[in-house]
C-alpha positions as CSV (number, residue, x, y, z in Angstrom):
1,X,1.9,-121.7,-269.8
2,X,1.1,-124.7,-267.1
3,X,-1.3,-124.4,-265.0
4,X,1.5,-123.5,-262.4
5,X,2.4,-120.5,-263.8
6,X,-1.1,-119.7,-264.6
7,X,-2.3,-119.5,-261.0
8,X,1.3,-117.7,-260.0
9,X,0.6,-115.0,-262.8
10,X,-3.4,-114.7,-261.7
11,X,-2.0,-114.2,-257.9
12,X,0.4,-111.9,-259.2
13,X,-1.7,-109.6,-260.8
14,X,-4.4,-109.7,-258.0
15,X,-1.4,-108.7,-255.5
16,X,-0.6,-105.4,-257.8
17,X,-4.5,-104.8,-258.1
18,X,-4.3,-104.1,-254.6
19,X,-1.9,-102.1,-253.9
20,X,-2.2,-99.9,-257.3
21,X,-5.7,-99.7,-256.6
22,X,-5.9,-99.9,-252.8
23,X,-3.0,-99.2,-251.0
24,X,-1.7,-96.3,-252.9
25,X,-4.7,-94.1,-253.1
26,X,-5.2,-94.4,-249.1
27,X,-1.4,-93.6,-248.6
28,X,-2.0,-90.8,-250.5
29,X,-5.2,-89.7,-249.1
30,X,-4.1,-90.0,-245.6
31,X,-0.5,-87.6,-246.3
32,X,-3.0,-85.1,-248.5
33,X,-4.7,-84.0,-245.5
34,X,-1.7,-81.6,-244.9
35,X,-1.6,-78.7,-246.8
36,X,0.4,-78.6,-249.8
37,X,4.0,-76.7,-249.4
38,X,3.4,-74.1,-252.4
39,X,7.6,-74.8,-252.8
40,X,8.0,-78.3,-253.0
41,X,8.6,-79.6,-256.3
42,X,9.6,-83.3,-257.1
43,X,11.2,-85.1,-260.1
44,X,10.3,-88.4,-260.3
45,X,12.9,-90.7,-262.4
46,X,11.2,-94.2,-262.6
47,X,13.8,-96.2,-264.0
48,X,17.4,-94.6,-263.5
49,X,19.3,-93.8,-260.0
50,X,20.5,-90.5,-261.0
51,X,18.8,-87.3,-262.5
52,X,19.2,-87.7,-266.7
53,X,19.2,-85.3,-268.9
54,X,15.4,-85.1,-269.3
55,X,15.5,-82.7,-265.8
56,X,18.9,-81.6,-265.9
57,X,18.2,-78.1,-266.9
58,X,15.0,-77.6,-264.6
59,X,16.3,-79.1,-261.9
60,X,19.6,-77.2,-262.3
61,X,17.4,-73.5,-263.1
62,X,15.2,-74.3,-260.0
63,X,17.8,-75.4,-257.3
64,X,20.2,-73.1,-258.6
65,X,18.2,-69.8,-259.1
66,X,15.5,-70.1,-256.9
67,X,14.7,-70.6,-253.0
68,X,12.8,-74.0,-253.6
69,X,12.1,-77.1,-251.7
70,X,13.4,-79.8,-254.7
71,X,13.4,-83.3,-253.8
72,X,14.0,-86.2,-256.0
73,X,12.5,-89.8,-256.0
74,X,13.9,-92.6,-257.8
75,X,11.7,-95.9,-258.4
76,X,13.6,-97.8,-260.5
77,X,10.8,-99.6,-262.5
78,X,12.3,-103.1,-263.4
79,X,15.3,-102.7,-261.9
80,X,14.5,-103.3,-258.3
81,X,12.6,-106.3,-257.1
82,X,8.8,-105.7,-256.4
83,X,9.2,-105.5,-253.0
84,X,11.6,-102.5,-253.0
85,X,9.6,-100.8,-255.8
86,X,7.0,-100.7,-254.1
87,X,8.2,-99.5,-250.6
88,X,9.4,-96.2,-252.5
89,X,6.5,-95.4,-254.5
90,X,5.3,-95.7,-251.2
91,X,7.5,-92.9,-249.6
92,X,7.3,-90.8,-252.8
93,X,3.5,-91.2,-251.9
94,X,4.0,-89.6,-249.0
95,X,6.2,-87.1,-250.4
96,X,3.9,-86.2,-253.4
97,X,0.8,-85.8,-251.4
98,X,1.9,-82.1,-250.1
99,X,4.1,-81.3,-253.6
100,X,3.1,-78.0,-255.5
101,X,4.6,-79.4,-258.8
102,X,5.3,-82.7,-259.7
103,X,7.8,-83.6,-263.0
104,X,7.7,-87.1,-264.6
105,X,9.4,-88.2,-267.8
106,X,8.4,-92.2,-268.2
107,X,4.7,-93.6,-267.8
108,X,4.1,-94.2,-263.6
109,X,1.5,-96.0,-262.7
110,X,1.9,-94.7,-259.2
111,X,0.9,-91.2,-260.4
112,X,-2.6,-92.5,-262.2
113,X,-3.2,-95.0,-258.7
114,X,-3.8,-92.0,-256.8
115,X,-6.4,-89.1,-256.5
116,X,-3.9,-86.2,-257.6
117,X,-5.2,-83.0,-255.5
118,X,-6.0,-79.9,-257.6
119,X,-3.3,-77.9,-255.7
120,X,-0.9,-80.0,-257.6
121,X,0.4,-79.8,-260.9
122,X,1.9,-82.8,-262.9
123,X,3.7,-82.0,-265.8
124,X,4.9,-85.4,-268.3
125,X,7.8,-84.3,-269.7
126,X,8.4,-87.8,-271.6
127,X,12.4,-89.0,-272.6
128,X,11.9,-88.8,-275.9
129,X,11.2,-86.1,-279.0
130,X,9.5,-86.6,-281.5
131,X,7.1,-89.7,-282.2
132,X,9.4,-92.5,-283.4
133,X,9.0,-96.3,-281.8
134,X,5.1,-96.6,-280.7
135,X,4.7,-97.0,-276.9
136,X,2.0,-96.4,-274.0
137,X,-1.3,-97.8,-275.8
138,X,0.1,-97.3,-279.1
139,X,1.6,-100.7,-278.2
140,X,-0.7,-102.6,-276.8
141,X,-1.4,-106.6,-278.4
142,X,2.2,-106.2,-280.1
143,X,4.9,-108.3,-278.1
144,X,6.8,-105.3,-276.7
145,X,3.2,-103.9,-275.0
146,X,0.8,-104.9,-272.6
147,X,-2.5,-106.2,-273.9
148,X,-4.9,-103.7,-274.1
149,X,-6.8,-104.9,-270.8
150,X,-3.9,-104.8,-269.2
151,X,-2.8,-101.4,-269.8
152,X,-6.8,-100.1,-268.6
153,X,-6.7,-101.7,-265.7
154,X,-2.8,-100.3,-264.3
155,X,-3.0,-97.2,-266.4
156,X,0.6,-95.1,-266.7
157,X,-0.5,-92.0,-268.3
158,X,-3.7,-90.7,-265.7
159,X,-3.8,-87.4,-263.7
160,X,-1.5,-85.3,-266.2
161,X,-2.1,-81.4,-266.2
162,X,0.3,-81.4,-269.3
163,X,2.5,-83.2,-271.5
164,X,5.0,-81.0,-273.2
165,X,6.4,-81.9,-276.6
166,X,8.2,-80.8,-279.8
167,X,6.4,-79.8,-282.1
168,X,2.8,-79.7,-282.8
169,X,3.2,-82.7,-285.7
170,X,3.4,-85.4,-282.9
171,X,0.5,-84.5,-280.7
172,X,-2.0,-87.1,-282.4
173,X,1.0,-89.8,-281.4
174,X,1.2,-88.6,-277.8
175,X,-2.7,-88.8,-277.5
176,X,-3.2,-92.4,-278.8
177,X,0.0,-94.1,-276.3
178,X,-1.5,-91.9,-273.5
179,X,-5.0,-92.5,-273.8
180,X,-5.6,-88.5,-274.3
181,X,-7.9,-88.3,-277.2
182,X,-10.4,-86.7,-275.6
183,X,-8.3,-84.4,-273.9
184,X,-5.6,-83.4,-276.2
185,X,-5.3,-79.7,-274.7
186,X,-3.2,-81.2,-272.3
187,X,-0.3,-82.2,-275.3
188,X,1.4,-78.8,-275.2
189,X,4.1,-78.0,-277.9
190,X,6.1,-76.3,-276.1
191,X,9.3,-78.2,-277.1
192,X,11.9,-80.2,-274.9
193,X,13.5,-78.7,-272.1
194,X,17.1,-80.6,-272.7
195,X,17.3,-79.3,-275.6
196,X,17.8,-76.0,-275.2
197,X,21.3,-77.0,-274.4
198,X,22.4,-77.3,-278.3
199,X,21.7,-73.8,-278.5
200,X,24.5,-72.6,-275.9
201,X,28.1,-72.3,-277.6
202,X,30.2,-72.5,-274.6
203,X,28.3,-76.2,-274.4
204,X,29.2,-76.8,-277.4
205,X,33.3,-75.8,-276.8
206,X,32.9,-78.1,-273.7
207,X,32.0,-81.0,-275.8
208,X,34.4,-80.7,-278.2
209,X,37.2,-80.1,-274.7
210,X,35.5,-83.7,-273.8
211,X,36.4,-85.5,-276.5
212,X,40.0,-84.6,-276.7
213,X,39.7,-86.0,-273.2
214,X,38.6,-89.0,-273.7
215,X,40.1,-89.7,-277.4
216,X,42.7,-88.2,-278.5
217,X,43.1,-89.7,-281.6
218,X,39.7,-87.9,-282.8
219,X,42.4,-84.7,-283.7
220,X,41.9,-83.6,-286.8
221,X,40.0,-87.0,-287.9
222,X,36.1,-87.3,-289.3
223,X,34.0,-88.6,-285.8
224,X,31.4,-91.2,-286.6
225,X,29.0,-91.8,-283.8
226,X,27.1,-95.2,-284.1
227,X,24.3,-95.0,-281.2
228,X,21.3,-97.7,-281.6
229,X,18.7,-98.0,-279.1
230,X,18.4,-101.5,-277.4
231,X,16.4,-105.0,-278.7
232,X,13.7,-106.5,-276.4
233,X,12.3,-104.6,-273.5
234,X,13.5,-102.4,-271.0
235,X,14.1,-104.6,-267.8
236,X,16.4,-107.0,-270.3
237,X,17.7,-105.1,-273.0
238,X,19.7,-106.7,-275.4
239,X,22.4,-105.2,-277.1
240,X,22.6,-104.8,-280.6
241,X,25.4,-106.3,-282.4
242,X,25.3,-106.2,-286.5
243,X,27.9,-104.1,-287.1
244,X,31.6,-105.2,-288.5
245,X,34.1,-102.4,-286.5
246,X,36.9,-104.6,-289.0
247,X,35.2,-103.6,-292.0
248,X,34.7,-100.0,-290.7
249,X,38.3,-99.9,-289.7
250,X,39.5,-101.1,-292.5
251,X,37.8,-98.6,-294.9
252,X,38.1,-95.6,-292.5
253,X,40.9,-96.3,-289.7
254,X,43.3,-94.0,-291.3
255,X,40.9,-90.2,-291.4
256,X,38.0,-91.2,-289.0
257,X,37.0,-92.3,-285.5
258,X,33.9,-94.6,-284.3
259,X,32.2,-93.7,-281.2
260,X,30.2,-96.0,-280.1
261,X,27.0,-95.1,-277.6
262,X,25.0,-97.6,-276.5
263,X,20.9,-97.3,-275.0
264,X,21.6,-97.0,-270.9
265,X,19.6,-100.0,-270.5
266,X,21.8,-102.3,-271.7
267,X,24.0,-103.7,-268.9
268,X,26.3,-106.0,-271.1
269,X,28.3,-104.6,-273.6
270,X,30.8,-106.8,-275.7
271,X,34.8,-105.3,-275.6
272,X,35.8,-104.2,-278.3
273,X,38.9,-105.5,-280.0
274,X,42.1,-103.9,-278.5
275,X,43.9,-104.0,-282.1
276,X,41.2,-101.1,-283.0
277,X,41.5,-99.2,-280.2
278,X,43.1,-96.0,-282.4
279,X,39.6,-96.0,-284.3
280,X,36.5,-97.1,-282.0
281,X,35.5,-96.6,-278.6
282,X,32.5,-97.3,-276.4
283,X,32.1,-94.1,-274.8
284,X,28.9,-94.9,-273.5
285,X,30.4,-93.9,-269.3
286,X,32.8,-91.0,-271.1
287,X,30.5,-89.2,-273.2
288,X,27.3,-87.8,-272.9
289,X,24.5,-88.1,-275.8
290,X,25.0,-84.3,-276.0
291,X,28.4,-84.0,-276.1
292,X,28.6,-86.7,-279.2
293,X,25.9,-85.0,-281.0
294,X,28.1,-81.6,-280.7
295,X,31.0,-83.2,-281.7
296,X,30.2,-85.9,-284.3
297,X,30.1,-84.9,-288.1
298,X,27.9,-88.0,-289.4
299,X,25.1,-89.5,-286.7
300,X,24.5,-93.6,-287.3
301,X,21.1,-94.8,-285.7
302,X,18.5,-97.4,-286.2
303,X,15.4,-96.5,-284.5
304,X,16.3,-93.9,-281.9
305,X,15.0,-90.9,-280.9
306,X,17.8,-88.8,-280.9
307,X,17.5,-88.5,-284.3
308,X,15.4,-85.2,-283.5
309,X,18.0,-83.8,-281.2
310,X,20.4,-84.9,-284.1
311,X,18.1,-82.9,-286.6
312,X,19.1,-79.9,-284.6
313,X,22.6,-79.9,-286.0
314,X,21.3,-80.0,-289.5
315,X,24.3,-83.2,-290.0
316,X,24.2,-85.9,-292.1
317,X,22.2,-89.5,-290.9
318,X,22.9,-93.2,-291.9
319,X,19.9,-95.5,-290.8
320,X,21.7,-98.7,-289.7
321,X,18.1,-100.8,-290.3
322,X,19.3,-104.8,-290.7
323,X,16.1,-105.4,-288.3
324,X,13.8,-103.5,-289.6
325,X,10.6,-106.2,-290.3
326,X,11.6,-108.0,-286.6
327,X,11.8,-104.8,-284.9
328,X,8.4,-103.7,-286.7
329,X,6.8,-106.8,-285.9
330,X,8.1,-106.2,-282.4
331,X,7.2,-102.7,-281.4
332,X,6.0,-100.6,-284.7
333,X,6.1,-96.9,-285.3
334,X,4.0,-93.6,-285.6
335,X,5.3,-93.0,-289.4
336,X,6.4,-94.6,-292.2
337,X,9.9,-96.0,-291.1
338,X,11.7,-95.3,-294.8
339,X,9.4,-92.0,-295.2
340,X,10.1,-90.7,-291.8
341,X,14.3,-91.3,-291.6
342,X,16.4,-88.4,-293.1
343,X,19.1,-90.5,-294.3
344,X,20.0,-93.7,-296.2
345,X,18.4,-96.5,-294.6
346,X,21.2,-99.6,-294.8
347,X,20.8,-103.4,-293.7
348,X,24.9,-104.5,-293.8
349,X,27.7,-102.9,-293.0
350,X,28.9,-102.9,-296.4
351,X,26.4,-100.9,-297.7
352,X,27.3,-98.6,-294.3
353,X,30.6,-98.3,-295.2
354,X,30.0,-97.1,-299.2
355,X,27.4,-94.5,-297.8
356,X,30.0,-93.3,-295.5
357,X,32.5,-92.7,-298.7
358,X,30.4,-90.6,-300.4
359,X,28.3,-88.5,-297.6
360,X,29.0,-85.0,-299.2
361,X,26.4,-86.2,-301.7
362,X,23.6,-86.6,-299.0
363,X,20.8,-83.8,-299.6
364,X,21.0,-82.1,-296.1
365,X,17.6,-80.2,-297.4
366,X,15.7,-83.2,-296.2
367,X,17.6,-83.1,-292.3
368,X,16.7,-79.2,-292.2
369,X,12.3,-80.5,-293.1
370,X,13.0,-82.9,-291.0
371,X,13.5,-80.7,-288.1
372,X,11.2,-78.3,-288.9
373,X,8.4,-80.6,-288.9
374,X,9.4,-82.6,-285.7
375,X,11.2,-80.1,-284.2
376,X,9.3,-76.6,-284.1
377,X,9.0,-75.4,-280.4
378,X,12.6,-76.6,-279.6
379,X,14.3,-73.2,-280.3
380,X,16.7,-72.7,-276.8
381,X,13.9,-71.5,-274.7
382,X,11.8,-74.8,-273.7
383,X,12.8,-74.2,-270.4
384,X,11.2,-71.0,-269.2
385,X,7.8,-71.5,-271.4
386,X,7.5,-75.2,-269.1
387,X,8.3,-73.4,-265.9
388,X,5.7,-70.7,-266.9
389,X,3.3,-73.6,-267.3
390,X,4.4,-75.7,-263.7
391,X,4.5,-71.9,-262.0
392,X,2.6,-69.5,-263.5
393,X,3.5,-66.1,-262.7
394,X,4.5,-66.9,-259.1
395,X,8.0,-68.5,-259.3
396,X,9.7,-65.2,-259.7
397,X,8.6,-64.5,-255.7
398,X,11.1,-67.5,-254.8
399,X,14.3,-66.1,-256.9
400,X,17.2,-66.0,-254.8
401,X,18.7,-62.3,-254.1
């Protein structure tokens, strides 16, 4: 780094100091001398313009059901300049200083700037089950973290009253990336509220209504989804690209279909070829990660989450790993990566395709321990046991009639 960029980086950093440690907490300070309205509840998205799936059901059960003042802020972390970033954690600052309940579901260094009054309740959902890829702290030094000083000094994981997760195997994880070891009380297995969904038929039938929609050609035929998580880090996510849709077509074009999903951070996807059009699709806009987990009979991954979710369906897994040592190196995980996966872990998309011919032999014993290890408190009713823990026993005075 010249000397240049040294001195840009050092001004940088001493510009952020300020308003993290600063700006924010008097913004705050000065809006918290209102009283809190005991109805306001935000959800705070950090990255992504629209609500996702992390706060669809609690946003939907509390706007829906109940006579509450909802509101929703949207940062979007590395997607917007600094400038603009800025100026709305700023007015969901102001916003935040007189909320009753507060739901995050990404690490927010605007939450841990600011002196959270005890009137309020924060409650980290996270985006993710399970303990999979390391993040928070748990990546600190490695390339796809902060260092370790860094990650003190702009903390993203301060001022929680709980962090809800599911099952009580991955507390330890959640405590080391937040920095909660000495208060892991606040880790609360009391599973994910998204995925109550899987346990709702007529969702199910919808899915299923979905992908007749959007590919016919899926009648009658085996669905394969493919969905890997993205290279690099979040504000340039790379996609990845390994496997061979001619080899997969040609060994199961005639009985199957390939969806493909890809992470939402990537923001380039490659076409693919029109001559396989009858066989794989990017369905990424079409489909949502629920829907294809409903409807798909065999899940390929890498090093995604959704595995868990998956896990819920007790279906088959391939493990598409052809990174695996780079993508260690890069960002690690909490377990043993070929211990952990309940599937065949592959590095070519021949070895792909002959696991895919002969996936009645896969054990489905070791899916079902899977999810019963990593998967415990998500049983259909996440939902109402997080609301008791944001509400208490008062939300039932704010049903609608």
């Amino acid at each position: 780094m010249s000397l240049l960029d040294k001195c840009k980086s050092k001004a940088k950093s001493k510009a952020k100091g300020f308003m993290i440690h600063d700006v924010f907490p008097k913004v705050y300070g000065n809006y918290a001398k209102e009283p809190v309205d005991p109805k306001k509840v935000i959800f705070l998205e950090m990255r992504t313009d629209h609500i996702t799936n992390t706060f669809r059901p609690l946003y939907d059960t509390l706007t829906q059901d109940y006579d509450l003042n909802v509101k929703c802020h949207f940062l979007r972390y590395s997607f917007v300049s600094e400038k603009e970033y800025t100026e709305r954690s700023l007015i969901f600052l102001k916003d935040a200083a007189t909320a009753s309940v507060i739901f995050v579901n990404d690490a927010c260094n605007v939450i841990s700037a600011v002196p959270i009054r005890k009137e309020t309740t924060v409650i980290q959902l996270w985006h993710a089950c399970g303990a999979f890829k390391r993040f928070g702290l748990s990546t600190a030094d490695l390339k796809f973290g902060n260092s370790r000083e860094q990650a003190k000094k702009f903390p993203a994981y301060k001022n929680l009253d709980y962090v809800t997760v599911s099952s009580p195997e991955v507390v330890w994880a959640y405590a080391e990336a937040m920095d909660l070891e000495q208060e892991r009380d606040k880790i609360v297995p009391v599973g994910v509220s998204r995925t109550d969904l899987f346990y709702q038929e007529d969702a199910k039938a919808e899915a299923f209504q979905h992908l007749k929609e959007v590919m016919p050609e899926s009648e009658g035929k085996r669905v394969i989804l493919y969905a890997p998580t993205f290279r690099g880090n979040t504000a340039n996510a790379v996609l990845p690209d390994a496997l061979d849709i001619e080899q997969m077509y040609n060994a199961f074009g005639e009985d199957s279909v390939l969806l493909i999903k890809h992470h939402p951070f990537i923001r380039e996807r490659h076409p693919i070829d029109p001559k396989f059009r009858s066989f794989a699709k990017d369905v990424t806009e079409e489909l949502s990660i629920e829907d294809l987990l409903f409807v798909s009979d065999v899940c390929i991954s890498d090093y995604s989450s959704l595995i868990f979710e998956y896990s819920l369906m007790e279906k088959p897994m391939l493990f598409f790993a052809y990174d695996l040592k780079d993508y260690f190196d890069w960002r690690g995980f909490y377990y043993n990566y070929e211990n952990l996966t309940p599937g065949p872990v592959v590095t070519t998309t021949e070895e792909l395709v002959e696991q895919l011919k002969h996936l009645e032999e896969l054990d489905l014993s070791v899916v079902r321990q899977f999810k019963e290890k990593f998967m415990s408190a998500c049983d259909g009713h996440a939902t109402e046991r997080i609301l008791k823990l944001a509400f208490g026993d008062r939300l039932e005075q704010y049903r609608k009639q």
